[in-house]
C-alpha positions in Angstrom: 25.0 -10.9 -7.2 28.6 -11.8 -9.0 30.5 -9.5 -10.7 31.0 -11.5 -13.9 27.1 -10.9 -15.0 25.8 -8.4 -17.6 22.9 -5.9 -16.5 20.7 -4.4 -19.1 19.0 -1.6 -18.2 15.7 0.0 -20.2 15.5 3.5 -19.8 18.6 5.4 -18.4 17.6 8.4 -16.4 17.7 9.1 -13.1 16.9 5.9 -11.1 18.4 3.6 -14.0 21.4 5.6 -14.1 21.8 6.3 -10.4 21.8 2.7 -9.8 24.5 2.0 -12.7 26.5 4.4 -11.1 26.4 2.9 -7.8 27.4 -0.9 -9.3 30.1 0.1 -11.1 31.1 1.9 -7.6 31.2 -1.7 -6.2 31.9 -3.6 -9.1 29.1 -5.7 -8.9 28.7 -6.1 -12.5 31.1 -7.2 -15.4 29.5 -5.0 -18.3 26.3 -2.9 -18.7 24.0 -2.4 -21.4 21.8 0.6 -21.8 18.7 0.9 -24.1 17.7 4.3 -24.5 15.0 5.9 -26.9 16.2 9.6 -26.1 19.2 10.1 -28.0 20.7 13.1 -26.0 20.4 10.7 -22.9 22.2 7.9 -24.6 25.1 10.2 -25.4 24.9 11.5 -21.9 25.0 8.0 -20.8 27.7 7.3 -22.6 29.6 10.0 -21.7 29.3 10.1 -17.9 30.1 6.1 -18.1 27.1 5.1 -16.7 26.8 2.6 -19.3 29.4 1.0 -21.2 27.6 0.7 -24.2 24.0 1.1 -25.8 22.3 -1.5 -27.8 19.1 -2.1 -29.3 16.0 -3.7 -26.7 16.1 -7.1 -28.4 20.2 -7.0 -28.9 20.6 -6.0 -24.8 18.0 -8.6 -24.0 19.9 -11.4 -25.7 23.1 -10.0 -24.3 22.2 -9.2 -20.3 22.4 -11.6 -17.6 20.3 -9.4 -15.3 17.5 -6.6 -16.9 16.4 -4.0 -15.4 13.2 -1.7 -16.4 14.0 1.8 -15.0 10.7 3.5 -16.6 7.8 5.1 -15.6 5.0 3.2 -14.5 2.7 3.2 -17.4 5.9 2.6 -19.6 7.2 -0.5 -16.8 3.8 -2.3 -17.0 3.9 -2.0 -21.4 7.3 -3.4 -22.0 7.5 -6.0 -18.6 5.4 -8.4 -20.8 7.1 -8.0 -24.0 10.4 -9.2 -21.8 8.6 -11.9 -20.0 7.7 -13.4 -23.7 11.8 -13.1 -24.2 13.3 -13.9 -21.5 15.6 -17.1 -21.2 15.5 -19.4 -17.8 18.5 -18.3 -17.2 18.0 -14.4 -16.7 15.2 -12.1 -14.6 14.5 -8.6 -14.6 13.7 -6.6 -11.9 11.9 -2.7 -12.1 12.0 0.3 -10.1 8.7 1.5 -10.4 7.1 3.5 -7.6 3.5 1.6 -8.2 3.5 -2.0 -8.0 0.0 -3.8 -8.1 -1.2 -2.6 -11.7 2.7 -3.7 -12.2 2.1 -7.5 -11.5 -1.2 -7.9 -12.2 0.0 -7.1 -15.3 1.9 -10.3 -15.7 0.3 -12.6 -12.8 -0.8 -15.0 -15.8 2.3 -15.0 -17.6 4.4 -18.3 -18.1 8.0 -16.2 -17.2 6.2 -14.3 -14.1 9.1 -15.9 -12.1 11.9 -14.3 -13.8 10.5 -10.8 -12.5 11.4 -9.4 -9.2 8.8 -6.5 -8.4 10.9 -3.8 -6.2 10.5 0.0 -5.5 13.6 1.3 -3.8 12.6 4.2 -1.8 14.8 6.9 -3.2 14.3 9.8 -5.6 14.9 13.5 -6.4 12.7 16.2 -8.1 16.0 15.7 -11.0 15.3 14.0 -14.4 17.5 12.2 -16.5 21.2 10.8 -17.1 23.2 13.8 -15.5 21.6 13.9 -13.0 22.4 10.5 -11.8 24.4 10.2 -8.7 26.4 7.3 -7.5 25.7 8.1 -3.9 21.9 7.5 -4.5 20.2 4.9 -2.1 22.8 4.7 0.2 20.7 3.8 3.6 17.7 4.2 2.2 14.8 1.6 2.0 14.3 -1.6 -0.5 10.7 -3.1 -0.5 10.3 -6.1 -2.5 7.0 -7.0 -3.3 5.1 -10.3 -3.6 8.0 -12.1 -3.5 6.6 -15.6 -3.6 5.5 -15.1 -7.2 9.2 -15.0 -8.2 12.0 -17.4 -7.9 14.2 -17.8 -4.9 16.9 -17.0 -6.0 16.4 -14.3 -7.9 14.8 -12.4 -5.2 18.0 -13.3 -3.2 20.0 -12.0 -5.9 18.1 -8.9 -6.2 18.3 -8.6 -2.3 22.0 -9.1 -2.3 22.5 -6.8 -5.0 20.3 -4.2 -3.6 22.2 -5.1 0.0 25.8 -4.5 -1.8 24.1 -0.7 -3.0 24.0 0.4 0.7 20.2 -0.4 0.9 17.9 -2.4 3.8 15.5 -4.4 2.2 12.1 -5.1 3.1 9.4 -7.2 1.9 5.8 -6.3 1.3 2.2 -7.3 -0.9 2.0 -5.0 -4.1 -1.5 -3.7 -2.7 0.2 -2.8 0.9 2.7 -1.0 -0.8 1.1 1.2 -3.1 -1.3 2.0 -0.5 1.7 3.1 2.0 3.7 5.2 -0.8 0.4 6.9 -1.0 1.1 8.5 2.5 4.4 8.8 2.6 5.2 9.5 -0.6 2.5 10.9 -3.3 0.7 12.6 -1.0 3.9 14.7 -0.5 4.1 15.4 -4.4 0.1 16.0 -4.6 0.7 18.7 -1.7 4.0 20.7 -3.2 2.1 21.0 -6.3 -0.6 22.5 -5.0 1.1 25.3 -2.5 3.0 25.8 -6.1 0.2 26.9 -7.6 -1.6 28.4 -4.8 1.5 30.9 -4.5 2.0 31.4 -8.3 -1.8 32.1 -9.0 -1.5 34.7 -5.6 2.1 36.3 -5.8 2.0 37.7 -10.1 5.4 39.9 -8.6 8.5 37.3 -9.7 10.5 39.1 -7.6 8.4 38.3 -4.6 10.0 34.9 -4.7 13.2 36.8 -3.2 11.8 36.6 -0.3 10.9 32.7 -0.2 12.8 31.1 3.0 14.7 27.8 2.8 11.3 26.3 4.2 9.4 27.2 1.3 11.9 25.9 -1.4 11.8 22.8 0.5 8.1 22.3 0.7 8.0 22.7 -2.9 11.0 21.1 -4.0 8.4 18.3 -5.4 6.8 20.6 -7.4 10.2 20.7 -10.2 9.2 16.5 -10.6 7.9 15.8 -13.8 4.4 15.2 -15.2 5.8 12.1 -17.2 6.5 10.7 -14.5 4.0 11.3 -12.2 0.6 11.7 -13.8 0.8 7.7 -14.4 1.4 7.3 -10.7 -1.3 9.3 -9.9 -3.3 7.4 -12.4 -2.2 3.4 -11.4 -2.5 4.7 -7.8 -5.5 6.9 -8.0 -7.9 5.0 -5.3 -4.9 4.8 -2.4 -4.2 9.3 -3.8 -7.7 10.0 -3.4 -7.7 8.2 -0.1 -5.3 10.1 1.2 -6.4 13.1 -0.4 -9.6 13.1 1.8 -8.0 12.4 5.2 -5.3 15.8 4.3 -8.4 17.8 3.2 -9.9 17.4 6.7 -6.9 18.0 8.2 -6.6 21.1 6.1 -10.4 21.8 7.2 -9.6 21.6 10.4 -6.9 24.0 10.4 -9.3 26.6 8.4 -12.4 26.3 11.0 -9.9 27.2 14.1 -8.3 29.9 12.6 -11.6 31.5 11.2 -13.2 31.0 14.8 -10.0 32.2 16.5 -9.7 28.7 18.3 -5.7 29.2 19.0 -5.7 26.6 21.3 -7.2 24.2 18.6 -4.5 25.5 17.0 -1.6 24.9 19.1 -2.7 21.3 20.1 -2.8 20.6 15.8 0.8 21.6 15.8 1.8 19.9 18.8 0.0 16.6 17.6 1.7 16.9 14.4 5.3 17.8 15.8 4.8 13.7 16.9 6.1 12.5 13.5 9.8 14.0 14.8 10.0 11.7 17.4 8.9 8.8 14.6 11.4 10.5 12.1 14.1 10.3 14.3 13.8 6.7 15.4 14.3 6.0 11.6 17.5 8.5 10.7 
């Protein structure tokens, strides 16, 4: 990626504005262009520097070198096409979305399908929005491009360099493998914090029982702050690989239930010491 191109970024929040921050860190782009719909977050933008100015979508499109849709997923998969029927030989776009395969099916057909690189980097907080974008997001964390032979070389090399130059390793992956892994490791995580948030608020009606919550408890349902906007069209685009997982965490939950009811504590003992397996895996990976 050279430092003389123009990024245009749709939607200026979190990811779009974490990764802003984190080019500009490196100077890996000359100027960037922000298109924003939320006028507080274009002045918050503006203000932090994330961008260097905001334009209108068909002014930034004719303007940017590079674009980059940093929306949810129902928004990405709306507005991909509507670039794709823009978009000049010389310029791609990339997204960030966390579902991929209603993504590109989206635009298998189209005539411009090779100017789009389909990537997910594997970073996020429960956070929303412009402030609070961080320049040390992605650092170390994972990349996965996916069906990368649908795009053109060398834009896929120039997204992997670019996402290389953020700090990130990049890996490469089908759309339908992907969303079916972020399912495990990711959703099902979100599904779970929501639900021990409500389980707890519909149980504890004292607010000031929550002065007793432990670090362990915040942390479990840290997930639960993430936004609905965000994550009911996950849910939705992802809904066969959710309920998937969903079934397998139910048994597991099942199974926990029966040996505590029938006082099975050695049932018990071998589930956690099964489970405290995934250190050893965790560890391997920090």
């Amino acid at each position: 990626m050279k430092g003389g191109k123009t990024l245009g970024i749709i939607g200026v929040g979190l990811m779009g504005g974490s990764l802003a921050l984190r080019a500009k860190k490196f100077n890996l782009f000359q100027h960037i262009i922000g298109v924003e719909k939320n006028q507080a977050h274009t002045r918050q933008a503006l203000e932090k520097g994330i961008v260097d100015e905001t334009l209108s979508f068909p002014e930034a499109l004719e303007k940017s070198d590079v674009i980059l849709v940093a929306l949810p997923v129902s928004a990405t998969a709306e507005i991909l096409p509507q670039i794709l029927d823009q978009i000049q030989p010389h310029q791609f776009v990339f997204d960030l979305a966390s579902t991929k395969e209603h993504i590109v099916n989206s635009v298998k057909n189209h005539i411009a399908r090779q100017n789009y690189v389909a990537t997910h980097p594997m970073w996020g907080t429960e956070n929303s929005g412009p402030l609070a974008a961080t320049e040390e997001s992605f650092e170390n964390k994972v990349l996965v491009i996916c069906d990368a032979e649908d795009s053109r070389e060398e834009w896929v090399k120039q997204t992997q360099d670019l996402y290389q130059k953020l700090g990130m390793k990049v890996i490469f992956m089908d759309s339908k493998s992907h969303d079916l892994h972020v399912a495990y490791i990711s959703h099902i995580s979100h599904v779970t914090s929501y639900a021990l948030a409500n389980t707890v608020l519909e149980k504890e009606k004292e607010e000031r029982i929550f002065q007793l919550a432990s670090s362990g408890f915040s942390s479990t349902v840290r997930l639960a702050k993430s936004h609905a906007d965000m994550w009911l069209p996950i849910f939705k685009h992802n809904r066969e690989n959710v309920l998937d997982v969903l079934e397998e965490h139910i048994t597991q939950l099942q199974k926990f239930q029966t040996a505590l009811i029938m006082e099975r504590y050695n049932e018990i003992e071998n589930y956690i010491l099964n489970a405290n397996k995934i250190r050893k895996i965790l560890d391997k990976k920090i």
